[in-house]
C-alpha positions in Angstrom: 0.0 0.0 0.0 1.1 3.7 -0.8 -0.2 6.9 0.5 0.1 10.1 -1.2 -0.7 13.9 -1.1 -0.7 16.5 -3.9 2.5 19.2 -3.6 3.4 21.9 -6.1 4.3 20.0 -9.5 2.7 16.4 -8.3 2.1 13.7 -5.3 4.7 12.9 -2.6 4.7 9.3 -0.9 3.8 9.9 2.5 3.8 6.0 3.3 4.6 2.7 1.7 4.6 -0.5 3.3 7.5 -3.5 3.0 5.3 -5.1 -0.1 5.2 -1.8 -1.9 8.7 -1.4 -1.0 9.4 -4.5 -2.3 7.7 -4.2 -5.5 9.0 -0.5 -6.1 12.3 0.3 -4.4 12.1 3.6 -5.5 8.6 4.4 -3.2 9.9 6.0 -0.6 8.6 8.2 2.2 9.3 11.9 1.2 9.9 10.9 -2.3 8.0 13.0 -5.5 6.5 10.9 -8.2 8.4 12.6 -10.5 11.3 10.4 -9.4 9.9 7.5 -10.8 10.7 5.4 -13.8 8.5 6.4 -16.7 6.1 3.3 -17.2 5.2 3.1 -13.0 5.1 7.3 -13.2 2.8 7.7 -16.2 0.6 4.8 -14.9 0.5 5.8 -11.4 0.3 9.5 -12.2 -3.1 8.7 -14.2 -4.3 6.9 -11.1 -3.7 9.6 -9.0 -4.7 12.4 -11.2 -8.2 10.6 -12.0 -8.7 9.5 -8.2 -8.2 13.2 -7.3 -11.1 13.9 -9.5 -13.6 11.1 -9.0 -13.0 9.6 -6.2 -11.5 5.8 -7.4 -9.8 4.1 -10.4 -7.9 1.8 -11.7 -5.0 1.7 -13.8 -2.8 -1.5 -15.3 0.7 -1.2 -16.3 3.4 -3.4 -16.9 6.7 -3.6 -14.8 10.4 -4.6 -15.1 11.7 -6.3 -12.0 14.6 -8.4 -12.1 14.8 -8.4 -15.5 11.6 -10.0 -16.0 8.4 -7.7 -17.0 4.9 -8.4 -15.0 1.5 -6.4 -15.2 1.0 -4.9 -12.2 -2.7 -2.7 -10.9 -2.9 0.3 -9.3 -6.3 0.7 -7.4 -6.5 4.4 -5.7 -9.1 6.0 -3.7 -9.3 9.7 -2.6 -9.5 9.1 1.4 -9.9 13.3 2.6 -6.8 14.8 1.4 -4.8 11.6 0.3 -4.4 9.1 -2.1 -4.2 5.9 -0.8 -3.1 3.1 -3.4 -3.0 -0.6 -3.4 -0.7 -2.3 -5.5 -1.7 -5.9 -7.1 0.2 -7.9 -9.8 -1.6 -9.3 -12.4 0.1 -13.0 -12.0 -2.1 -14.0 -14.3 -0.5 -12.5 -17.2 3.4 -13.1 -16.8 4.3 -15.4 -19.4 4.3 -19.1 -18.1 4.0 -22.7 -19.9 0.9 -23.8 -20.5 1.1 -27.1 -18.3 2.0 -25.3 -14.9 -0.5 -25.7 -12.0 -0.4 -22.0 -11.8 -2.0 -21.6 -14.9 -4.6 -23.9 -14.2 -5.1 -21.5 -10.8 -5.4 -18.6 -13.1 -8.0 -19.9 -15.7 -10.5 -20.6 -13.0 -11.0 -16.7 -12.2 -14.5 -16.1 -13.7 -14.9 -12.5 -13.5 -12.7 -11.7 -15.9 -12.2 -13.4 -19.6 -8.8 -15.0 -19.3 -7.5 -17.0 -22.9 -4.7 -18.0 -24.4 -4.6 -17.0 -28.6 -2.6 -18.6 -30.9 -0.8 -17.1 -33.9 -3.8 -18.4 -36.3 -5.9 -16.4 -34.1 -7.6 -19.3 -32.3 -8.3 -20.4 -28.7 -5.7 -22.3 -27.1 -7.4 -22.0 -23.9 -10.2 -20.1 -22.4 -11.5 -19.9 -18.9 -15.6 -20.2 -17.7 -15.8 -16.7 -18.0 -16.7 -16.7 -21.7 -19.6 -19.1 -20.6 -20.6 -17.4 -17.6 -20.1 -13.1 -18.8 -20.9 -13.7 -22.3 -23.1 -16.8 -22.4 -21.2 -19.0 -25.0 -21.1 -22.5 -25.2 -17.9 -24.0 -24.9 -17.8 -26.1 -28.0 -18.8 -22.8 -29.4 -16.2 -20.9 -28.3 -13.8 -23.2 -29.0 -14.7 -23.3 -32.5 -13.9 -19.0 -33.2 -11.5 -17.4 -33.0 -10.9 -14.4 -30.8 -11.7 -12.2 -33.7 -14.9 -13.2 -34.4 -16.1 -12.3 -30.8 -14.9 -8.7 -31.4 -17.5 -6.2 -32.5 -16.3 -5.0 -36.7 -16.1 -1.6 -35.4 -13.4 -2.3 -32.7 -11.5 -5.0 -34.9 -9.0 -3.0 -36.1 -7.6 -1.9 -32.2 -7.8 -6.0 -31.6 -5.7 -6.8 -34.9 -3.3 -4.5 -34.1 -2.7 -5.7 -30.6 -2.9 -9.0 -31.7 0.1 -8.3 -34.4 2.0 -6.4 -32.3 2.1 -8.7 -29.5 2.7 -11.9 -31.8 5.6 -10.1 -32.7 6.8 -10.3 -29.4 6.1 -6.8 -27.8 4.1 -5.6 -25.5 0.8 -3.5 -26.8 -1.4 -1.1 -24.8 -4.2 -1.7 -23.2 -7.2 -1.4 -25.6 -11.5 -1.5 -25.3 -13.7 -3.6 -27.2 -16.9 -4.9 -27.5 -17.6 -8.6 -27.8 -21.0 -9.7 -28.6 -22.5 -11.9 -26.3 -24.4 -14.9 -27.6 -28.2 -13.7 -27.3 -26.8 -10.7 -29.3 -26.0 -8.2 -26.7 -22.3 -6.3 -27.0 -20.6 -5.7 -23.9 -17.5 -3.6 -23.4 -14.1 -5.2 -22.6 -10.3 -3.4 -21.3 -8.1 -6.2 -23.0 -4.5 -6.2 -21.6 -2.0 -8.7 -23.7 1.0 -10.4 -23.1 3.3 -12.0 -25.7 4.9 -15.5 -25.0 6.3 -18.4 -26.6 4.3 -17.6 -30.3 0.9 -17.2 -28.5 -0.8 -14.8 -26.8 -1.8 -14.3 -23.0 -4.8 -11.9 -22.4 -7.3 -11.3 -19.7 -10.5 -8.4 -19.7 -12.4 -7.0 -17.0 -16.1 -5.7 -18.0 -16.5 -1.9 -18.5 -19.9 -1.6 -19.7 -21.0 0.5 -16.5 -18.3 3.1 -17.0 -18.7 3.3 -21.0 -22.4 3.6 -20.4 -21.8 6.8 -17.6 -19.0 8.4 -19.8 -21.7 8.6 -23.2 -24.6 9.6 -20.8 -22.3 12.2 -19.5 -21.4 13.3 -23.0 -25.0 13.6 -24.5 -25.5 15.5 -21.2 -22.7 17.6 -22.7 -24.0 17.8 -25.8 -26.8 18.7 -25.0 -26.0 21.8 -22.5 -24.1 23.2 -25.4 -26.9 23.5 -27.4 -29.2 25.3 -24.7 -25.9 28.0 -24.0 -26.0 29.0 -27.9 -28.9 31.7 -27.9 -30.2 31.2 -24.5 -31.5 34.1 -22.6 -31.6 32.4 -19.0 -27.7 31.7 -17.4 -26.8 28.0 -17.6 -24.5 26.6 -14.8 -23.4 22.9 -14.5 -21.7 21.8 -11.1 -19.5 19.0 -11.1 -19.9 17.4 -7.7 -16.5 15.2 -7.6 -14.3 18.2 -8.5 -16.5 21.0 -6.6 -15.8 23.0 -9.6 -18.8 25.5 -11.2 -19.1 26.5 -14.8 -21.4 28.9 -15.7 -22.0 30.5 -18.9 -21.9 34.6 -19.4 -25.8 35.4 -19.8 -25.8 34.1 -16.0 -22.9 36.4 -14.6 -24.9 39.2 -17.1 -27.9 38.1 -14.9 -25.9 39.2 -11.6 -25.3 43.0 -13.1 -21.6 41.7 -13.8 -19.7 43.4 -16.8 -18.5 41.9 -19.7 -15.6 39.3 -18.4 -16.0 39.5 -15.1 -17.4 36.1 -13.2 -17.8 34.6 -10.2 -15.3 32.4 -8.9 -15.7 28.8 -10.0 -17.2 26.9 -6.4 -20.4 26.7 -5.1 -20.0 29.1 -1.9 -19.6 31.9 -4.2 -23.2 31.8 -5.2 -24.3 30.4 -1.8 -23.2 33.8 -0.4 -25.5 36.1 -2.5 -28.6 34.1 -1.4 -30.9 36.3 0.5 -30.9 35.3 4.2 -34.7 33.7 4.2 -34.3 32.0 0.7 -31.4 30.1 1.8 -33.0 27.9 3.6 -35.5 26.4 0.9 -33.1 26.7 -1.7 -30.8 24.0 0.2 -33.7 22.0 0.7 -34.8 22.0 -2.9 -31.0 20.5 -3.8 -30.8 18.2 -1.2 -34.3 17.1 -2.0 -33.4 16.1 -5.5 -29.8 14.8 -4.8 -31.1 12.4 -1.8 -35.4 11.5 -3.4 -34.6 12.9 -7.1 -37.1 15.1 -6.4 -36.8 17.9 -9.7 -34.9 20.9 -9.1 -38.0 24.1 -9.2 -37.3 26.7 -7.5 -37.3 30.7 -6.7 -35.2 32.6 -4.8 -33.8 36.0 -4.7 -30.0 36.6 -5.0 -27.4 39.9 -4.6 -26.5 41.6 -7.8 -23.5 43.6 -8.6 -25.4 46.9 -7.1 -25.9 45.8 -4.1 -30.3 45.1 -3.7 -31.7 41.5 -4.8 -33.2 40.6 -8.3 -35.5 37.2 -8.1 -34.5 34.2 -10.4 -35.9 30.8 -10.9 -33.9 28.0 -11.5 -34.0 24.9 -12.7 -32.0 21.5 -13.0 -31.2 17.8 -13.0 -28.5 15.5 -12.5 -26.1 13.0 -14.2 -25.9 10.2 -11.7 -23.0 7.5 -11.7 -23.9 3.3 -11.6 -24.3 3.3 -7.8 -27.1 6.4 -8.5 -24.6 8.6 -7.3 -25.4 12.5 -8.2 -22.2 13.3 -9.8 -22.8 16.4 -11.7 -25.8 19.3 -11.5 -26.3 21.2 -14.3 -29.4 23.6 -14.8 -30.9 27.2 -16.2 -31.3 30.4 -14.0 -33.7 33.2 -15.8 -34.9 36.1 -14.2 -38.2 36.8 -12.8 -37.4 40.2 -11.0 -40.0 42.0 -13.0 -42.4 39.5 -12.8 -42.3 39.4 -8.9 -42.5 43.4 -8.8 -45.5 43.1 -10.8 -47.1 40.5 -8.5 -46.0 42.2 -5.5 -47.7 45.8 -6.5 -51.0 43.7 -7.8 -51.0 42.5 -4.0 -50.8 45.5 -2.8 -53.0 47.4 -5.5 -55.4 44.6 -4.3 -54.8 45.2 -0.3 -55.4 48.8 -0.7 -58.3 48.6 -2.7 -59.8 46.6 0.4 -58.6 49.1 2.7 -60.3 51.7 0.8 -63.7 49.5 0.8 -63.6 48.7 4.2 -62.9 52.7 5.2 -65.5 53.7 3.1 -68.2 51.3 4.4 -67.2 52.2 8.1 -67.6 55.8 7.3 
């Protein structure tokens, strides 16, 4: 296990026990990443980087040690203002002979697709996983090759790492689908290890995150279109980074000048709330982040000059796989004249009562 915590130019190991110490002599307490050889420092600088961000990730990589190169994972999570990181190797995809026990060990994992791919392509050996994830029958699978499981679209990242680690190197990690057999396509992250004229591979299922990342993206897409001629301020909050983005018709709504914005967080808007619409106005997020309950609501808030102006806003979320609210995005459009109107029709209507009631007592 290693801990970390961001500095100026990176992450400095605060901790790392004997394994990690073991696995990376050069993680040391007091140490910068930058220190570190490129492959471990590009992979474990993603990790971090991404952790920081959302919370968790994981990131594969392959290692020399001893002369001999293994895949090793790096798992980090965000604990309050660290990164702490556990360290696995992949044993499962350091070249071995195909008659060793440990192989055997290996091909029973079933959450992940473990096989072993020839130079023609085929199956030498696959484990229950393409039964069990995909739904193939064995003879059936023993009867493709790997190619034929791979969705047309993503065949030409698969024949490359296929060539590239037939001729003895080492490829990156790629993504591609594989069609399941009721028809379905699920995601894969392939790693691939060359050995001995075959090929060693292994992929975990990424569906989830593929699914989040497009749903985020039409999200996206389709904020973009409601900023281009929009009279009401737009403003999406990402909820992982704290970070605020808001476009300049809202800033415009706040009497700002041309330029000038708030600054990116949340508390900078929290602070112009007026005193009794704060209240609500927490409720109405909370409300919608805990129940989904949709985001309606008015409230007045301090312009540039100094007195209030009433808005409305409105918004919904982009929620991760556990239903996790992950980003809030919305509209703000101003009401002010609206509200003046009602209020001096209130009080148009409470005078004309006073008047009534005045005239009948007299």
């Amino acid at each position: 296990m290693l801990v970390f915590r961001r500095c100026t130019g990176g992450f400095v190991c605060e901790f790392a026990n004997r394994a990690a110490r073991d696995d990376f002599p050069f993680a040391r307490e007091g140490t910068s990443t930058t220190t570190w050889p490129e492959l471990a420092r590009t992979a474990l600088g993603d990790a971090l980087d991404s952790a920081e961000q959302i919370g968790s990730v994981t990131e594969r990589f392959r290692h020399e040690r001893d002369g001999a190169v293994a895949w090793m994972e790096f798992h980090a999570s965000r604990v309050a203002d660290t990164i702490v990181v556990h360290v696995t190797e992949m044993a499962g995809l350091r070249p071995i002979d195909d008659d060793t026990a440990r192989l055997d060990a290996v091909f029973e994992e079933r959450h992940e697709l473990r096989c072993v791919i020839g130079s023609d392509g085929r199956f030498r050996r696959f484990n229950a996983g393409f039964q069990e994830l995909l739904g193939h029958a064995e003879h059936s699978v023993s009867a493709m090759r790997f190619l034929d499981l791979v969705h047309e679209d993503d065949r030409p990242h698969a024949v490359s790492a296929l060539e590239i680690a037939l001729g003895g190197e080492y490829p990156d990690e790629f993504e591609a689908r594989l069609r399941c057999a009721d028809g379905s396509v699920r995601w894969y992250a392939w790693i691939v290890v060359p050995h001995a004229g075959k090929v060693y591979a292994a992929a975990r299922d990424v569906s989830a995150h593929r699914h989040h990342v497009a749903r985020a993206d039409r999200q996206s897409e389709r904020l973009a279109l409601a900023v281009v001629g929009s009279s009401a301020g737009i403003w999406d909050w990402n909820l992982e980074t704290g970070k605020v983005w808001r476009s300049p018709r809202f800033h415009e709504l706040l009497g700002f000048p041309p330029g000038a914005t708030l600054p990116p967080v949340v508390d900078a808007w929290e602070i112009r709330l007026h005193p009794s619409d704060h209240g609500p106005v927490h409720a109405a997020v909370q409300a919608h982040f805990d129940e989904g309950v949709p985001y309606d609501v008015e409230y007045r808030v301090r312009v540039e000059d100094g007195g209030f102006r009433w808005v409305h806003s409105r918004g919904d979320s982009v929620r991760d796989p556990n239903g996790k609210a992950i980003r809030f995005a919305g509209t703000t459009v101003d009401i002010d004249a609206q509200k003046r109107m009602e209020c001096d029709l209130v009080r148009a209507i409470a005078e004309a009562e006073s008047a009534n009631q005045a005239k009948s007592e007299f």
